[in-house]
C-alpha positions as CSV (number, residue, x, y, z in Angstrom):
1,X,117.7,113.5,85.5
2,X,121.2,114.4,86.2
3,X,123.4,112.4,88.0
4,X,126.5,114.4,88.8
5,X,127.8,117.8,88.4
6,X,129.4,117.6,85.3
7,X,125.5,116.3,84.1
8,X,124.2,119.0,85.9
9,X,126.2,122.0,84.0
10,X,125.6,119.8,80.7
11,X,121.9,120.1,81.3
12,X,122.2,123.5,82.4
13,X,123.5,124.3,79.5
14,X,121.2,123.2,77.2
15,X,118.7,124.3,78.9
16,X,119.9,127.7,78.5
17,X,120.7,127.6,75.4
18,X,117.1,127.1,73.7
19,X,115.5,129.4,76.5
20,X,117.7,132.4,75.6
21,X,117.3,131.8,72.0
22,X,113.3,131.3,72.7
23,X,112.7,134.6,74.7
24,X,114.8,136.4,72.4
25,X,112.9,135.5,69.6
26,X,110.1,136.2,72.0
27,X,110.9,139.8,73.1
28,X,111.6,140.5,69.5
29,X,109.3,139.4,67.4
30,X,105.9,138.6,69.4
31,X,106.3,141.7,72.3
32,X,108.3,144.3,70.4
33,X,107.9,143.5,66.6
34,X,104.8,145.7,65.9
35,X,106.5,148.6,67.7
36,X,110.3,148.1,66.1
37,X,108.7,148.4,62.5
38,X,106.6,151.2,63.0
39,X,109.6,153.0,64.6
40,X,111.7,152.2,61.6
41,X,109.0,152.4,58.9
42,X,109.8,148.7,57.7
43,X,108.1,145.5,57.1
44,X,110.5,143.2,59.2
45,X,111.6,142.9,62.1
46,X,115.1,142.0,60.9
47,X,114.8,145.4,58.9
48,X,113.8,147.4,61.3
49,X,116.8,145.9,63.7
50,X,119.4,146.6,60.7
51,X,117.7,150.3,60.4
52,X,118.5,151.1,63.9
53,X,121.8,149.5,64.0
54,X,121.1,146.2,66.2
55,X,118.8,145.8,69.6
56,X,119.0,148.6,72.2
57,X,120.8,147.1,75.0
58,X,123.3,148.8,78.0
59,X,122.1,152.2,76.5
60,X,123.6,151.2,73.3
61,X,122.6,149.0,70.2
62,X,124.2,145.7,70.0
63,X,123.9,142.9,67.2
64,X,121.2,139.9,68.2
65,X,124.2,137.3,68.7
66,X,125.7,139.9,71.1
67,X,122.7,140.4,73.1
68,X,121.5,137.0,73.3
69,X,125.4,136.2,74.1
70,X,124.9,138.1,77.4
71,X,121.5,137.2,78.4
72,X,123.3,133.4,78.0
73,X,125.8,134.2,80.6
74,X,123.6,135.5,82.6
75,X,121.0,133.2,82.5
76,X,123.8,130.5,82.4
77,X,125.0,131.1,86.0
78,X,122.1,132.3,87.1
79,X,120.3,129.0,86.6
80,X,123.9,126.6,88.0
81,X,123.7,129.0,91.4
82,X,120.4,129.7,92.4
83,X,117.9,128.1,89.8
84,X,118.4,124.1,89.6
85,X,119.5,123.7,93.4
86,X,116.9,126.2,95.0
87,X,114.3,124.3,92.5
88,X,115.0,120.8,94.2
89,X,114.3,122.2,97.3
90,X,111.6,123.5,97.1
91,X,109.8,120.9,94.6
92,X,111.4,118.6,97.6
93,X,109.1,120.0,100.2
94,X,105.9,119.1,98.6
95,X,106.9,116.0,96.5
96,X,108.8,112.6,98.1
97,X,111.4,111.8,94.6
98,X,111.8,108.5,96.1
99,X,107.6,108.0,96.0
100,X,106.1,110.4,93.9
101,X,106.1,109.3,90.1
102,X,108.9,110.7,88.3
103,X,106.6,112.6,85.9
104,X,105.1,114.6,89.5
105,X,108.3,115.5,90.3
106,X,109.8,116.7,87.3
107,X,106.6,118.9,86.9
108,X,107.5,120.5,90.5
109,X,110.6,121.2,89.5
110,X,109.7,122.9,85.9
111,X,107.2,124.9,87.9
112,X,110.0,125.9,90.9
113,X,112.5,126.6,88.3
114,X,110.1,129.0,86.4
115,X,109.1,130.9,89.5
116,X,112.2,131.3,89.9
117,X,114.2,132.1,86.9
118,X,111.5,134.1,85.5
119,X,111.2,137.4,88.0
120,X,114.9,136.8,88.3
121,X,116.4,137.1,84.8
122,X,113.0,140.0,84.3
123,X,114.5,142.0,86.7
124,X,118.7,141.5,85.4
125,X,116.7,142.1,81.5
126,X,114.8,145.8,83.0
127,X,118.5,146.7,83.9
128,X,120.1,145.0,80.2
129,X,116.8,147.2,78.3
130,X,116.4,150.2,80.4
131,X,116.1,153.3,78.4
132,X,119.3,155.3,80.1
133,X,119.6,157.3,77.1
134,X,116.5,159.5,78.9
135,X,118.0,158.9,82.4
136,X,117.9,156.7,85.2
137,X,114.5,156.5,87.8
138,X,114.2,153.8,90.1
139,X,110.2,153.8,89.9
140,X,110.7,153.4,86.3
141,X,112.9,150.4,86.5
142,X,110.5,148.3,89.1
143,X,107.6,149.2,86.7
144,X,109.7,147.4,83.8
145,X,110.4,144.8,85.5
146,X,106.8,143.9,86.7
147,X,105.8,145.0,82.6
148,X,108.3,142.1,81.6
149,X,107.5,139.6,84.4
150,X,103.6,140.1,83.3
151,X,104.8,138.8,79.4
152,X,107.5,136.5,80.2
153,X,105.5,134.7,83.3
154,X,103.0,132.7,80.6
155,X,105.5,132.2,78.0
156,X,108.3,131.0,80.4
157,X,105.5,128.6,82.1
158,X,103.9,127.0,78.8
159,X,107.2,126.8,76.7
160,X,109.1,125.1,79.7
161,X,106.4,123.1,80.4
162,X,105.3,121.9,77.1
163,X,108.1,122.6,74.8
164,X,111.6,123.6,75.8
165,X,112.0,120.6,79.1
166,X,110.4,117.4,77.3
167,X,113.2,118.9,74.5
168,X,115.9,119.2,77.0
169,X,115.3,115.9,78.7
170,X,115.4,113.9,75.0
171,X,118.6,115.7,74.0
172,X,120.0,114.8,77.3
173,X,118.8,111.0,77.1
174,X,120.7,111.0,73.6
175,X,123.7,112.1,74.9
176,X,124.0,110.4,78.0
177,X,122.0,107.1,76.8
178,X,124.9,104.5,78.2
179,X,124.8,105.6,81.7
180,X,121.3,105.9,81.9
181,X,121.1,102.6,80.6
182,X,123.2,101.4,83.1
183,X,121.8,103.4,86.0
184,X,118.2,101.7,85.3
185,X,120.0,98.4,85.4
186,X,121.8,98.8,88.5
187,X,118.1,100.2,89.9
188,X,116.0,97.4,88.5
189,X,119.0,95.2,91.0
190,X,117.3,96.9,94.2
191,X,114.2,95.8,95.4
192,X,111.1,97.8,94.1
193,X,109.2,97.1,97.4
194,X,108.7,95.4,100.9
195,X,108.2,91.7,99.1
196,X,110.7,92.3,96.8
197,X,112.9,93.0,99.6
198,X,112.0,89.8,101.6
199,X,112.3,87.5,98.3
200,X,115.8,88.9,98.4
201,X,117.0,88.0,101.8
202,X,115.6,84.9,101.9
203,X,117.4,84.2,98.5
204,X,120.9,85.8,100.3
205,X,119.8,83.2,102.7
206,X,119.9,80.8,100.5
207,X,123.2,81.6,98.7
208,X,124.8,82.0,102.1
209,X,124.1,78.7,103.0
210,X,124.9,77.3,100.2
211,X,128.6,78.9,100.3
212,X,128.9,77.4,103.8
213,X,128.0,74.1,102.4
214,X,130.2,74.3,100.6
215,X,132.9,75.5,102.5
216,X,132.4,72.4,104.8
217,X,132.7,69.8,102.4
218,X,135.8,71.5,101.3
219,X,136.9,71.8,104.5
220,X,136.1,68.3,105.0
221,X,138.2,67.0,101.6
222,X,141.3,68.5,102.8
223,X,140.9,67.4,106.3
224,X,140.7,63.8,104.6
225,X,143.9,64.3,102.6
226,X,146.1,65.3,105.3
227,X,144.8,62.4,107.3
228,X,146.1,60.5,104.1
229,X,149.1,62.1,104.0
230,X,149.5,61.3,107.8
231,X,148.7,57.5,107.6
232,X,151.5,57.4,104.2
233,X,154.0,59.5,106.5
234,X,153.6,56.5,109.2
């Protein structure tokens, strides 16, 4: 898991960037395909895009790298403001990070994040894909939104779950492999548990007395050598 902020954005970001590319592909392809080549009277999708000039978007039709370059910006601060911090919470209210397994908690986040991100970038995607060339009706824009909850809901949930996240956190582990590494040594330092913990002070016990041993007997050396000194003096 990230550590710090600047870990934070870098997962973020990643993150991001396969979802947007995934739902994309997603809204394209699996929800819209059928309907963008019998539109266009073509056997591709990627035909059917060219024949009507790009994807509608902002009442206008915009290449794919355009459109999926807002939906990352979007989705991008979207996720840094509200998504990853409101997440914690909430999976922190059910789950203890500092008991639960790792694996538990992760889950509970996943699942937060999803609930979410999901009716959140749905509703910011009804305004992107709303139809404005016909005009603008509030009744029509909620009903959208709820249409694109109701097929984003079980992709978003299975492809984070399953797919996208167990991606994220191995492409993250690559990258930042050294301070992991060193932030599982520095944790297998503290004690795991209440023994551990006792083993440890009795061992500090230990060590401390065996630095005021030692501090005695050098204590006691130099006490000699000025009495030495002294008796040569006289």
């Amino acid at each position: 898991m990230p550590r710090n902020q600047f870990q934070r954005m870098v997962f973020a970001f990643i993150t991001v960037v396969i979802t947007v590319h995934a739902y994309v592909f997603y809204s394209l392809y699996v929800v819209n395909g059928d309907m963008l080549m019998q539109l266009n009277q073509t056997t591709g999708v990627i035909a059917a895009l060219r024949a009507q000039g790009g994807v509608y978007m902002c009442g206008t039709y915009l290449p794919i790298w355009a459109c999926v370059l807002i939906e990352f910006c979007f989705a991008f601060a979207l996720e840094n403001l509200v998504g990853s911090p409101m997440s914690f919470r909430l999976a922190s209210r059910i789950f203890n990070p500092a008991k639960n397994h790792p694996m538990i908690f992760e889950t509970a986040i996943i699942c937060a994040t999803v609930g979410i991100m999901c009716p959140s970038m749905s509703l910011i995607a009804a305004f992107l894909y709303y139809p404005y060339d016909t005009g603008f009706n509030i009744f029509t824009l909620l009903a959208n939104w709820l249409k694109l909850v109701c097929f984003n809901f079980p992709f978003a949930y299975f492809s984070q779950l399953f797919f996208i996240q167990p991606a994220v956190r191995v492409i993250f582990k690559t990258l930042f492999r050294r301070d992991i590494a060193r932030r599982d040594e520095e944790a297998r330092s503290y004690p795991q548990n209440e023994q551990e913990a006792i083993v440890n002070i009795f061992e500090r016990i230990d060590e401390i007395q065996e630095e005021l041993a030692h501090e005695h007997r050098r204590r006691k050396a130099l006490e000699q050598d000025v009495q030495k000194i002294s008796e040569k003096d006289r």
